[in-house]
C-alpha positions as CSV (number, residue, x, y, z in Angstrom):
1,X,116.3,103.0,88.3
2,X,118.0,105.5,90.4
3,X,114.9,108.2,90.6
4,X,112.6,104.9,91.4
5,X,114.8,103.5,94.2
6,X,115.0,106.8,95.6
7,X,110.5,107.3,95.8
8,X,110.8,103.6,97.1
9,X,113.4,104.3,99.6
10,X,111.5,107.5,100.5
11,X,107.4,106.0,101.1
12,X,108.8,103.2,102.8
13,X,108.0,100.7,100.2
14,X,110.2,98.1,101.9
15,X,108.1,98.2,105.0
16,X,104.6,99.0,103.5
17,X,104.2,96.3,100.8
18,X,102.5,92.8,101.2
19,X,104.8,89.9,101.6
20,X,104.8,86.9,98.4
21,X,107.4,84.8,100.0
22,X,110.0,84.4,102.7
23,X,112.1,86.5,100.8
24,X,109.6,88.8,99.6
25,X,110.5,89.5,95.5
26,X,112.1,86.3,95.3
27,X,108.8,84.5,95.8
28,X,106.4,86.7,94.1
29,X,104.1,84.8,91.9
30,X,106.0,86.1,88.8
31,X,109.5,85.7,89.9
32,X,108.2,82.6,90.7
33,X,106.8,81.8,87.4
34,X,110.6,82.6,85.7
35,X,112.6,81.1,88.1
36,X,111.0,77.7,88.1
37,X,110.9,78.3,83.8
38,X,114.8,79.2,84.2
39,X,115.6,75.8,86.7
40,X,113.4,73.5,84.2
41,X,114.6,74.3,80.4
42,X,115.5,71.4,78.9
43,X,117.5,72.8,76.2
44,X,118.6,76.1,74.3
45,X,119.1,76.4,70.5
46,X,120.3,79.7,69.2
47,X,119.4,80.4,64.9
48,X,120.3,83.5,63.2
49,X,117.3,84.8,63.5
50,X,115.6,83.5,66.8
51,X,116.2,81.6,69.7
52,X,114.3,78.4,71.0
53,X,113.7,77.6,74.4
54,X,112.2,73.6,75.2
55,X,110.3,74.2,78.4
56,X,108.9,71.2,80.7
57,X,105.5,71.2,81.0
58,X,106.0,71.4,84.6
59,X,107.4,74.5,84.3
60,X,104.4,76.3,84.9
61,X,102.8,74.4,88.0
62,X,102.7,76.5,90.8
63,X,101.6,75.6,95.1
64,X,98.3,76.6,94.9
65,X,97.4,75.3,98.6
66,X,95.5,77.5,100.9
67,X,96.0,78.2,104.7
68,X,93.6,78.4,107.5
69,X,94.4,81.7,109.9
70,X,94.7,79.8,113.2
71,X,93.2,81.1,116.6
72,X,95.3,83.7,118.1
73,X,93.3,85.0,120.7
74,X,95.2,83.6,123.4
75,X,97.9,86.0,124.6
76,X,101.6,84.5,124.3
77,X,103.1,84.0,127.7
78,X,105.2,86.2,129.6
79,X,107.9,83.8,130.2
80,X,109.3,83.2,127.0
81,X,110.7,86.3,124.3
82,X,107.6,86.7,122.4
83,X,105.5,87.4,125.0
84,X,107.9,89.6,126.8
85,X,107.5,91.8,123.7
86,X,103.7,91.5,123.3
87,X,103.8,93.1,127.2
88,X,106.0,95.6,125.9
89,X,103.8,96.8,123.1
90,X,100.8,96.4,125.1
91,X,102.3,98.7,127.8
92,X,103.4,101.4,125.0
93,X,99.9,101.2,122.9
94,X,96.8,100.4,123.3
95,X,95.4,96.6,122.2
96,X,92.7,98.3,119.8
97,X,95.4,100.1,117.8
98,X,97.7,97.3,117.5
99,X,95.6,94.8,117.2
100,X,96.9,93.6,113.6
101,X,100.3,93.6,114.9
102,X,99.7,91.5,117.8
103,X,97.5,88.8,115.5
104,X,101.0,88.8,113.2
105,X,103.0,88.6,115.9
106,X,101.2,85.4,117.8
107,X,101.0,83.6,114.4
108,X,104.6,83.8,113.9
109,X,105.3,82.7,117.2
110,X,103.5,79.9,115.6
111,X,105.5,79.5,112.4
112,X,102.5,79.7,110.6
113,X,102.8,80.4,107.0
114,X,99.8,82.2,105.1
115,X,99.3,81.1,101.6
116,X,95.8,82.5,99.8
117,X,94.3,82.6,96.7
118,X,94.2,86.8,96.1
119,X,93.6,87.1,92.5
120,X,89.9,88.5,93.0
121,X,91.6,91.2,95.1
122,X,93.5,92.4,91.8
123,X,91.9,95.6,90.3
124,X,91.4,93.1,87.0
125,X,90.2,90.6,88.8
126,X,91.2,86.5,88.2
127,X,88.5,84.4,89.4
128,X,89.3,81.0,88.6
129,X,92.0,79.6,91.1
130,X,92.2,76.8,88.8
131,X,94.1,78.2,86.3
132,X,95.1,82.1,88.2
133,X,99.0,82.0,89.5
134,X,97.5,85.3,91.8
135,X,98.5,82.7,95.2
136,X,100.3,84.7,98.2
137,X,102.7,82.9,100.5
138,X,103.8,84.9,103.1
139,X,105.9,83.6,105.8
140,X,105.1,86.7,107.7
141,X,101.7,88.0,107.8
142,X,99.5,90.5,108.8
143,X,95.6,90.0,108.3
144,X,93.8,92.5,106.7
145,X,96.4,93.8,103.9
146,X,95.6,93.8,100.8
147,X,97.7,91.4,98.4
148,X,97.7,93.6,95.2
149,X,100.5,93.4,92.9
150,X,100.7,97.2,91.7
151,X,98.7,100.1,93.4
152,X,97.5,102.0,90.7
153,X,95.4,104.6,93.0
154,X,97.1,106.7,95.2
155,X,94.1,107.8,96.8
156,X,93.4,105.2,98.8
157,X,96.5,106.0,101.0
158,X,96.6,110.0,102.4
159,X,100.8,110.1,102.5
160,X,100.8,108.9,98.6
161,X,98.3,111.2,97.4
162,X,100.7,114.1,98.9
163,X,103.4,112.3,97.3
164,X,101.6,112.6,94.0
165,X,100.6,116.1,94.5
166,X,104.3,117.1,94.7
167,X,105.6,114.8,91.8
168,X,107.4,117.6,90.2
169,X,108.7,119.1,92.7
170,X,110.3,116.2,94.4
171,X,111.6,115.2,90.9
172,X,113.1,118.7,90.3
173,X,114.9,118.7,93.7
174,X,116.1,115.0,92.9
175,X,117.8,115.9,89.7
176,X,119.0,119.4,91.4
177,X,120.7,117.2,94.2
178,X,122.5,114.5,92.7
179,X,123.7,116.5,89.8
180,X,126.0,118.5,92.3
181,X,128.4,116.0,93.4
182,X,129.8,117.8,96.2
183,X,126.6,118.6,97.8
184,X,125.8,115.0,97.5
185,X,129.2,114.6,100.1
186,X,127.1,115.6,102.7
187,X,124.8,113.2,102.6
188,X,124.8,109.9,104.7
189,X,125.6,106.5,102.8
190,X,124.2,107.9,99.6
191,X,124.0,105.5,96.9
192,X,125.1,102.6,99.4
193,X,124.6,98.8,98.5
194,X,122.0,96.3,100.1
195,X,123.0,96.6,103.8
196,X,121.1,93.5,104.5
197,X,120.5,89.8,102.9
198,X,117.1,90.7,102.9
199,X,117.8,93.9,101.3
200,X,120.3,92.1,98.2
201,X,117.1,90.6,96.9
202,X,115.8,93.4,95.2
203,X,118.5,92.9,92.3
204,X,121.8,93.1,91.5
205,X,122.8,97.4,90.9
206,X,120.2,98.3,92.9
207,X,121.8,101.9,95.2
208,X,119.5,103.6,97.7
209,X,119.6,107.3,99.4
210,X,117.2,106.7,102.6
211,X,115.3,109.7,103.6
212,X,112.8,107.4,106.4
213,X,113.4,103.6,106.8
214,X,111.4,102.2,109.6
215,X,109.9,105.3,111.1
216,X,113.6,107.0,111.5
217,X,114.5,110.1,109.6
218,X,117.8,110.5,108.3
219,X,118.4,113.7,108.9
220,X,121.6,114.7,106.9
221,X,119.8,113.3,104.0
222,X,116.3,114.7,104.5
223,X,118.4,118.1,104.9
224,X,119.5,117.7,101.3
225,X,115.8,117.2,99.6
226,X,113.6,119.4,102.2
227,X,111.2,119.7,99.7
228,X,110.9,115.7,99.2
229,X,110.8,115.4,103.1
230,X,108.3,118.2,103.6
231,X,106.1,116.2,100.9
């Protein structure tokens, strides 16, 4: 777990990956799937040799309503927050490049919530909606990602294929690192807890040692694994 937080906390998976639910993990389709199992067991009888669980047949319907992207071609108005920062990021970039971001950012100014049926974008593909628990909610979304659950080919983004490349090498620095203690020391907040709600529901135990988060280097930690940084 540690050497996996420690590629997720370095790619930037917290920012990169598609959103299942308002609080992202917590309303994937498969935590979905166990948590409404957990809430709706009717009754648990241990043997000595196996244990029976006496689900609800319920326990496995799922929302499988679908959204319809509404029109957001009309720019927010400057006189309330939202628009103020639409100008802002329309005065720093230009519309072509952001135009994804300013599409997500005028549907949640409309509290819209995107839910979509996504199991034909799976690389094993589930066609029939009918019976496929592949459904995306996502609270806060941005047209055009792809909802997959696992990336399995690196190729398709340029920063993971050099990520891949150097596998080894980032993985010998890594264990090089945090098997010296004291060099560790001079690192910032290694190994620190969820800073944020939103952060706490990865998991309980889960310890991260941020080398980028949000397009912001930490720069006493990138100092420890140049190699991983340089990657």
């Amino acid at each position: 777990m540690i050497i996996l937080t420690y590629i997720v906390s370095l790619i930037g998976i917290c920012d990169a990956y598609i959103t299942f639910g308002p609080t992202r993990h917590a309303q994937s389709p498969i935590f979905r799937q166990v948590q409404s199992s957990t809430q709706r067991i009717q009754g648990v009888s241990f043997g000595s040799s196996s244990a029976h669980l006496k689900l609800s047949a319920s326990s496995l319907d799922i929302d499988r309503s679908v959204t319809t992207i509404p029109d957001t071609s009309t720019p927010l108005s400057s006189r309330t927050f939202a628009g103020q920062i639409e100008q802002a990021l329309l005065q720093r970039f230009k519309p072509s490049s952001i135009s994804r971001i300013l599409q997500s950012w005028r549907l949640l100014d409309k509290d819209y919530e995107h839910r979509e049926f996504v199991g034909n974008q799976q690389p094993l593909p589930a066609t029939d909606p009918s019976t496929s628990r592949c459904y995306q909610h996502a609270p806060s979304f941005v047209p055009g990602l792809k909802a997959v659950a696992w990336w399995d080919n690196v190729n398709e983004f340029p920063w993971a294929t050099s990520l891949s490349k150097s596998h080894k090498a980032i993985r010998d620095e890594f264990l090089s690192v945090i098997s010296n203690p004291e060099k560790l020391q001079e690192g910032n907040n290694i190994w620190a807890g969820a800073l944020t709600t939103d952060a706490a529901s990865y998991g309980e135990g889960w310890k991260t040692l941020v080398l980028l988060n949000r397009g912001q280097w930490d720069e006493a930690n990138a100092n420890l694994f140049p190699v991983t940084s340089r990657a």
